[in-house]
C-alpha positions in Angstrom: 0.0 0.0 0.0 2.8 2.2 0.6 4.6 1.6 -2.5 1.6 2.4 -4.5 1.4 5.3 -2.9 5.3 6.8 -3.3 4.6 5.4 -7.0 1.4 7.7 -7.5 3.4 10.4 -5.9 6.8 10.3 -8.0 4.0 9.9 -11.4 2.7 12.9 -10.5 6.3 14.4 -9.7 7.3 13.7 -13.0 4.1 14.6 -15.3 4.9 18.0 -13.5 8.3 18.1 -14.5 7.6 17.2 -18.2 4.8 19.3 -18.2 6.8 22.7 -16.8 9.7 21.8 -19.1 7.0 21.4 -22.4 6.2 24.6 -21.4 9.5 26.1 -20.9 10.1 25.0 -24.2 7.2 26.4 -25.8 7.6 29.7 -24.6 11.6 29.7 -25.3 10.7 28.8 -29.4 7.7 31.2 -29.4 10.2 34.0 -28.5 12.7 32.7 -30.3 10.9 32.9 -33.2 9.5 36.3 -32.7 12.5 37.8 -32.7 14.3 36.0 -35.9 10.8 37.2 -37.4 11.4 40.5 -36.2 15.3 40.3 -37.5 14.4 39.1 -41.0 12.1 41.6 -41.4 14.4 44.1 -40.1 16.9 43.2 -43.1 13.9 42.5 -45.9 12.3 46.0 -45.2 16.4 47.7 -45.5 16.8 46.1 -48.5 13.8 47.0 -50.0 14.4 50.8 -48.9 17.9 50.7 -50.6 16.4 49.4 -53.7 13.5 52.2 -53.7 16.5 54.4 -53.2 19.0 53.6 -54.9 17.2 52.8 -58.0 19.0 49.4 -58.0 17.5 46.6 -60.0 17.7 43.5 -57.6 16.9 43.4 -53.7 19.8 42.5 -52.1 18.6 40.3 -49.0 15.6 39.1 -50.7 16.8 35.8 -53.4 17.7 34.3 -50.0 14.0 34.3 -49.1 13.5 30.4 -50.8 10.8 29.4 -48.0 7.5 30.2 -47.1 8.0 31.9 -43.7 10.4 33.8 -45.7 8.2 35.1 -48.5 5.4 36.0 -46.0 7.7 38.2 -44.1 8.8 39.8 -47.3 5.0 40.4 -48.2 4.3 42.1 -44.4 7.2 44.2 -45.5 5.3 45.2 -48.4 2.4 46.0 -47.1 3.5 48.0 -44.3 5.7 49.8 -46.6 2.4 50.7 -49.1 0.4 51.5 -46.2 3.0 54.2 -45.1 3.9 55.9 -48.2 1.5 58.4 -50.7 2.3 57.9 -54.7 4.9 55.0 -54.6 6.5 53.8 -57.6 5.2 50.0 -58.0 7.4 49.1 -60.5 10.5 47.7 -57.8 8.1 46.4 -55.8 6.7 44.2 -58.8 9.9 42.9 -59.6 10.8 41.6 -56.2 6.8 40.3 -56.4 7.6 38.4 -59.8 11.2 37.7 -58.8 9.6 35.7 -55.3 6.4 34.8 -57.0 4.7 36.4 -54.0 1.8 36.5 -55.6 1.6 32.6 -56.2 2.3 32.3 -52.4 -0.6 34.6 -51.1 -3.0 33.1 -54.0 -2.1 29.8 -52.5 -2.5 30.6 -48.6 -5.7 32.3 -49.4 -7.2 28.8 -50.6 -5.8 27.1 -47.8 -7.4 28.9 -45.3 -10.5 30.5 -44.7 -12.0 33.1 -42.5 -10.2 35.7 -40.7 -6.7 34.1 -41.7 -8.0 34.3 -45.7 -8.9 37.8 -45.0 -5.1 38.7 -43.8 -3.4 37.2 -47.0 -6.1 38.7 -49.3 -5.2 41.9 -47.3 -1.2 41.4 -48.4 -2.6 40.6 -51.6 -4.3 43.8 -52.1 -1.2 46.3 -51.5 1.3 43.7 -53.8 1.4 45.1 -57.7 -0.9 42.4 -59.2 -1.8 41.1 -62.7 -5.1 40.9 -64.1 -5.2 37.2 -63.9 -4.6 37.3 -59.5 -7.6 39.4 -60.3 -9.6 37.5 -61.4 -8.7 34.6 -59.4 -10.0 36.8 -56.1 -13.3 37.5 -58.0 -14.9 34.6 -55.7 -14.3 36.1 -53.0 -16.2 39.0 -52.9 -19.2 36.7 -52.7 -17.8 35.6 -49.7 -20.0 35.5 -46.3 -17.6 37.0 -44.5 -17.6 40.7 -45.1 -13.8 41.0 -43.7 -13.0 38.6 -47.0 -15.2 40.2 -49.2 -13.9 43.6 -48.6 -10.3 43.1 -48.8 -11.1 40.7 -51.9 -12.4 44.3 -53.2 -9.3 45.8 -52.2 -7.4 43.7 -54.7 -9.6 44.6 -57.7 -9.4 49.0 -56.3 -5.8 48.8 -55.7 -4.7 47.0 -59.1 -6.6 49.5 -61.0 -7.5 52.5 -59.1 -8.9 54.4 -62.5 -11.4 51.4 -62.2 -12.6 52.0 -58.8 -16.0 53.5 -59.7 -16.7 50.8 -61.9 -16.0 47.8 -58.8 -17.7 49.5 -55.8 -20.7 50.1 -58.5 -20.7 46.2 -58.9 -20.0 45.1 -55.6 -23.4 43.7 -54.3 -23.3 44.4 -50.1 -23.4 47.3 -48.6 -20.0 49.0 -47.2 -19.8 50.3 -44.2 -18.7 53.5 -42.5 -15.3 52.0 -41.8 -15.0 50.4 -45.2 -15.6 53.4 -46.7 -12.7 55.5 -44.8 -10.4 52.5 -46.3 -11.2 53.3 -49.7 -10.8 57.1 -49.1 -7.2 56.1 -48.0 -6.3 54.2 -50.8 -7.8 57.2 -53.3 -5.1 59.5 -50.8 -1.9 56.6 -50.9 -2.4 56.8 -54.9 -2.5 60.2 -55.0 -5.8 59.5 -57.4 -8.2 62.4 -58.3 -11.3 61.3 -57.8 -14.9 63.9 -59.2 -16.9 63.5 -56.6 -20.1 64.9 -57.9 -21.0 61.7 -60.0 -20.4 59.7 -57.0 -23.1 61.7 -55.3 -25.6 61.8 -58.1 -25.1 57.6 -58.7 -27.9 55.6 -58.4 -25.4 53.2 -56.8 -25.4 53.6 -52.8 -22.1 52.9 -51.9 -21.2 55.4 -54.4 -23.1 58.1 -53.4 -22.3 57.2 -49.7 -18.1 57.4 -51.0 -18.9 60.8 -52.5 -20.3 62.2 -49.4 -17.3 60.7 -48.0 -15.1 62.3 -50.1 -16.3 66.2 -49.9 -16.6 65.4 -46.0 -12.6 64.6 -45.9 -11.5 67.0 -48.4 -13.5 70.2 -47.4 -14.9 70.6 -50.9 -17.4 73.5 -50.0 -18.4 73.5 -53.9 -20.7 70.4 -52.6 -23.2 72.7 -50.3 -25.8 73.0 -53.3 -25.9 69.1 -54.1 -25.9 68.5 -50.1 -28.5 70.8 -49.5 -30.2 69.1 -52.1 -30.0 65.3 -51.1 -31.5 66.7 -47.5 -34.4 67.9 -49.3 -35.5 64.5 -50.5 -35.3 63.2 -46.8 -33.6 59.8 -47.7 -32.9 57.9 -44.9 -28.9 57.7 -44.8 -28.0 59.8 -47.3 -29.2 63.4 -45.9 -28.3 62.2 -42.3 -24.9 62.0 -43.6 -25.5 65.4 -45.7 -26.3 66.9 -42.7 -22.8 66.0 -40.6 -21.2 67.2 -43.8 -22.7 70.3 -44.0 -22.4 70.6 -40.3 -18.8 70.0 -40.8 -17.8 72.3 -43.9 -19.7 74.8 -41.3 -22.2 75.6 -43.8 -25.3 77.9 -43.0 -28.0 75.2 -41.9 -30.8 78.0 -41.3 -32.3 77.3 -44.0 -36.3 75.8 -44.4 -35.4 72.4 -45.9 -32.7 71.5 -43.1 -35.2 73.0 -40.8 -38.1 70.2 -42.2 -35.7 67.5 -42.3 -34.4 67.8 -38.4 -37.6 68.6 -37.1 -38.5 64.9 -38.7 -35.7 63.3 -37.0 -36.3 60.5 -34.4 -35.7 62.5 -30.9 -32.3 60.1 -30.5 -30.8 61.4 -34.1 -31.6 64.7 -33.6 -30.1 64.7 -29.9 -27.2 63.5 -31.2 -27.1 65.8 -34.3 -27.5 68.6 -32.6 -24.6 67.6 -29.7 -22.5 67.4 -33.0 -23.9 71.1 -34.3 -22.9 72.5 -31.2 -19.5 70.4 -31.6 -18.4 72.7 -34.5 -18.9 75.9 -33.1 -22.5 77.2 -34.3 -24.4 79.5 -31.7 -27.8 79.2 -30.1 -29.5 80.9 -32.3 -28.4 78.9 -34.8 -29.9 75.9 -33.1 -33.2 77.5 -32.2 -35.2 76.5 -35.1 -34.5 72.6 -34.7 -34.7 72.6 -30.7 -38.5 71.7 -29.1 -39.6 74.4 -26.7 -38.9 71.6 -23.2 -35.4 70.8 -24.7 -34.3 73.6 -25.0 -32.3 74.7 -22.1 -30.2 71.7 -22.7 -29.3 72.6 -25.7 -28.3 76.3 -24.6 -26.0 75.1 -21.9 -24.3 72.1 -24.0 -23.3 75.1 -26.9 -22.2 77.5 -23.8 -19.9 74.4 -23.1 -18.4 74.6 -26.4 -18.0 78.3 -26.2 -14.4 80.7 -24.8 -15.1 83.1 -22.7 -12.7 85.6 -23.8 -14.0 88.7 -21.8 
């Protein structure tokens, strides 16, 4: 009885021991590997800046990067690099995409997985110079039910042919969001592309008349007050509650009967927080005194007061 006892003890003794050790070892390999990542993409990302540079023809680090791990850090590199730069010559960054086939990689990780990890490579896809035919291989994705793999499957087709936006936001079938659509105002900005954004507004298309509003909202274009003032006046849903921020934010004069009509026919909630943002920018009480209800009002007075310097 003893002896099975000091055997069940030292059992236990030693599952502990290979246990702590499995874990010792674990942790020792995931840091080691973090930090050769970290190294290698260190001396990738260099050598890609020297190239960009020095207008040399050939990477100097990057025929050495024969396996996988390798050609993913390479294509992080990339991508950060893309993300962090506005106009940026693609034409060294294709050659070190054709030169590692980088392309074929992501293309082939992308059908391997699925979900969030399919959305990552189709995201290092999208800021890689591409040919038509990755293109069209990503196509299918945009039908994906995953709208993290259908946008960035959508980033491909914008970012390979940014003259073509238009054309694949007007034939992609789900609705972008608000965040979605600040991603596709940063890739216009990276490519430095000029983008009219008074068809957007007037498309029949809702994402492209959402991306237009989008675009006078983050370039100031004041030119836009007519066409705003207009799209409030035919009270659609999101489109003149997004007018009405823009206008709010070029600081344009909202006293005016149609904005009046359309705020006073706001849900209480929308126009609460409407008019919090109204008072955000800087316009006075009086300003506000056609759109507040007569029991509200005091509120209202104190919250612009807030906003306001007293400089006397």
């Amino acid at each position: 009885m003893e002896m099975t006892f000091w055997w069940c003890i030292g059992v236990v003794l030693v599952s502990g021991a290979v246990l702590a050790g499995s874990w010792c070892v674990q942790r020792f390999a995931g840091r080691f590997c973090l930090r050769w990542d970290a190294e290698r993409r260190e001396k990738y990302l260099n050598s890609v800046l020297w190239m960009l540079f020095s207008g040399t023809e050939e990477c100097a680090h990057c025929p050495e990067a024969m396996s996988s791990r390798d050609r993913r850090l390479i294509a992080e590199d990339i991508a950060d690099l893309v993300d962090s730069t506005y106009g940026l010559d693609p034409a060294p960054l294709r050659r070190i995409v054709e030169r590692q086939r980088l392309d074929v990689f992501l293309l082939r990780r992308i059908r391997r997985n699925g979900g969030y990890r399919r959305a990552y490579y189709l995201h290092l896809l999208s800021r890689m110079p591409v040919d038509e035919k990755t293109v069209r291989a990503v196509e299918r994705y945009t039908h994906s039910r995953n709208r993290y793999v259908r946008f960035c499957a959508l980033s491909v087709q914008m970012m390979a042919d940014m003259s073509a936006l238009s054309s694949k936001i007007d034939a992609y079938s789900h609705r972008l969001s608000y965040f979605e659509l600040s991603e596709v105002l940063r890739m216009l900005r990276q490519n430095v592309q000029p983008v009219d954004y008074e068809p957007l507004i007037l498309s029949p298309n809702r994402n492209l008349r959402m991306l237009g509003l989008s675009v006078v909202w983050r370039f100031g274009i004041e030119d836009a007050e007519e066409i705003l003032l207009r799209i409030v006046a035919e009270n659609r849903s999101e489109e003149s509650v997004g007018a009405m921020y823009v206008l709010c934010t070029l600081h344009s004069v909202i006293t005016r009967p149609e904005v009046e009509k359309f705020v006073g026919g706001m849900n209480p909630v929308q126009r609460r927080v409407l008019l919090r943002y109204i008072a955000r920018q800087g316009y006075s009480a009086n300003a506000l005194q056609v759109f507040i209800p007569e029991e509200e009002k005091r509120y209202y007075v104190s919250l612009v007061d807030s906003y306001k310097l007293n400089v006397g």
